[in-house]
N, C-alpha and C positions, 0 to 999 in steps of 0.2 A: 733229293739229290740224285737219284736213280735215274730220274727221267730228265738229266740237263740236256743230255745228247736231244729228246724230240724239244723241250724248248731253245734251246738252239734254233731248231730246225721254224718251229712256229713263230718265233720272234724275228727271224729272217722273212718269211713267207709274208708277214704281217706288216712288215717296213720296206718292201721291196714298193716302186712305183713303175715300173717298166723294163727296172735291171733285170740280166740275167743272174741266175742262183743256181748255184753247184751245190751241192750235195754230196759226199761219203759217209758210209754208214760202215765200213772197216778200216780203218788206217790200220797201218801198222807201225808201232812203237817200241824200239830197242832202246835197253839201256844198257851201260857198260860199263862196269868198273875195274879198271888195271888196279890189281892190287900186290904185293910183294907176294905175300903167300897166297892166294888163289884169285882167280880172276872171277868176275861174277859180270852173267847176262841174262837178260830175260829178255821177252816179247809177247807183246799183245798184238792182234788186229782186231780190237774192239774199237778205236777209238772212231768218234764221230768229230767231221767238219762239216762248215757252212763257209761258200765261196761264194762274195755278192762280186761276180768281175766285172760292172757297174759302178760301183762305189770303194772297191778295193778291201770292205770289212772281210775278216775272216776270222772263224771261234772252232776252236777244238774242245774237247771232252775226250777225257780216257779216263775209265776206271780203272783206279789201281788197282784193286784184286783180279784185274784181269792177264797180269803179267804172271807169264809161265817159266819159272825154271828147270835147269835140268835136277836140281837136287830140292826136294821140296822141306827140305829145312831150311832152306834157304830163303826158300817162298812163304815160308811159315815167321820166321826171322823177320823179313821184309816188310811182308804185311804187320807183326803183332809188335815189333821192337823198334822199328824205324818209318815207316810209313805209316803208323796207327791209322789203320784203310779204312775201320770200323766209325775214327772218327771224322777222318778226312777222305771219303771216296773216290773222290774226282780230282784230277787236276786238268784243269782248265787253261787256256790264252784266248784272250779274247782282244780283237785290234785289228789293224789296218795296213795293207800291203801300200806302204811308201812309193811303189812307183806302179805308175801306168803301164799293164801291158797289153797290147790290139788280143786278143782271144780268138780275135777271125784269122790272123797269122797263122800260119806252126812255126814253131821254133822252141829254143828254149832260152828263159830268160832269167836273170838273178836277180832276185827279188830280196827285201827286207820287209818285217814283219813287223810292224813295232805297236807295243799294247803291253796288257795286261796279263802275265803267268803265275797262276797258282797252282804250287804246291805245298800241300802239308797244311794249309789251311792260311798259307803267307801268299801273301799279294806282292810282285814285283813287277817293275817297269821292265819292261827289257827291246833291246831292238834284237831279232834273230834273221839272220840269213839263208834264204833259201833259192831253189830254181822254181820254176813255173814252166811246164814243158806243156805245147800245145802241138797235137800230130792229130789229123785228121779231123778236126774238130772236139776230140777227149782232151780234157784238162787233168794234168797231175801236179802237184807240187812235191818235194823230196827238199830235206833241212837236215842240218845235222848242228847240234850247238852242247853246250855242256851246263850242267847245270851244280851248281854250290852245294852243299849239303848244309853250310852254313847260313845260306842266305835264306833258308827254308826251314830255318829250327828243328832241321832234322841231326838228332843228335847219335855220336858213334861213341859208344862206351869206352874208354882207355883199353880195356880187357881185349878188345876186337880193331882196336885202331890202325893194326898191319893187314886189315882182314877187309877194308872198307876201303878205298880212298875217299879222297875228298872233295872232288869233283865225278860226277858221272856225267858220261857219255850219250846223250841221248838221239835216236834216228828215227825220222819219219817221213813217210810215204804214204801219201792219199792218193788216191784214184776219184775224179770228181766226175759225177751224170747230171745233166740239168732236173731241177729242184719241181715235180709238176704238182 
């Protein structure tokens, strides 16, 4: 599981036929939860994409111990009592941008995602909303969607249930370079 981010990247490379292939090797990933008594965020820029603008697939990879808090109990919490990281590393989508955008354009366009999201080791369907910004020839895409704690058997103990909400916040931003 350590190494989904390079197959990703091989199993794109390997199914390409003459499309173009985007690559990020840092995203970045915020999460966010409004909670009554304390608000909690974290971010990574580990996460890996594959952009086929071709074919419209696209696959991310974030490992989850790789989200930094500012309180590392929190981070310690995160990973050992509600993300079990040890045994669920990665959370992955994997799927296909629903609409056709020209790549030789610039502009920015809104895009949906719809595929495959795992977290916590649960597989869900989901369509998510995103832009697709094209300047100069550089591809980025930026999403913002929320995710269930409960559609992901990720469980918040009674003890901590003002401390947690129940939806988090999640933000991403990749920076894509063609795949060589």
């Amino acid at each position: 599981m350590k190494y989904i981010g390079v197959i990703l990247l091989v199993w794109f490379a390997t199914n390409r036929t003459g499309q173009d292939i985007y690559a990020c090797k840092n995203a970045v990933v915020t999460l966010y939860s409004k909670a009554p008594i304390e608000d909690i965020e974290a971010r990574t820029d580990k996460g890996t994409s594959v952009l086929n603008t071709a074919t419209g697939e696209l696959a991310f990879s974030v490992p989850i111990r790789s989200f930094k808090f500012d309180k590392a109990l929190m981070q310690e919490h995160f990973n050992e009592n509600y993300m079990e990281s040890d045994k669920y590393p990665q959370a992955t989508f994997k799927g296909k941008l629903t609409d056709k955008v020209d790549v030789t354009k610039d502009g920015t366009y809104p895009v949906t995602a719809s595929g495959v999201l795992e977290v916590h080791g649960v597989k869900q369907t989901r369509s998510i909303p995103g832009k697709l910004t094209v300047a100069n020839g550089a591809i980025s895409l930026t999403s913002e969607f929320t995710v269930a704690c409960k559609d992901h058997k990720i469980e918040i103990p009674t003890l901590v249930f003002h401390n947690i909400a129940e939806s988090i916040r999640i933000q991403v931003s990749a920076a894509y370079s063609p795949y060589k």
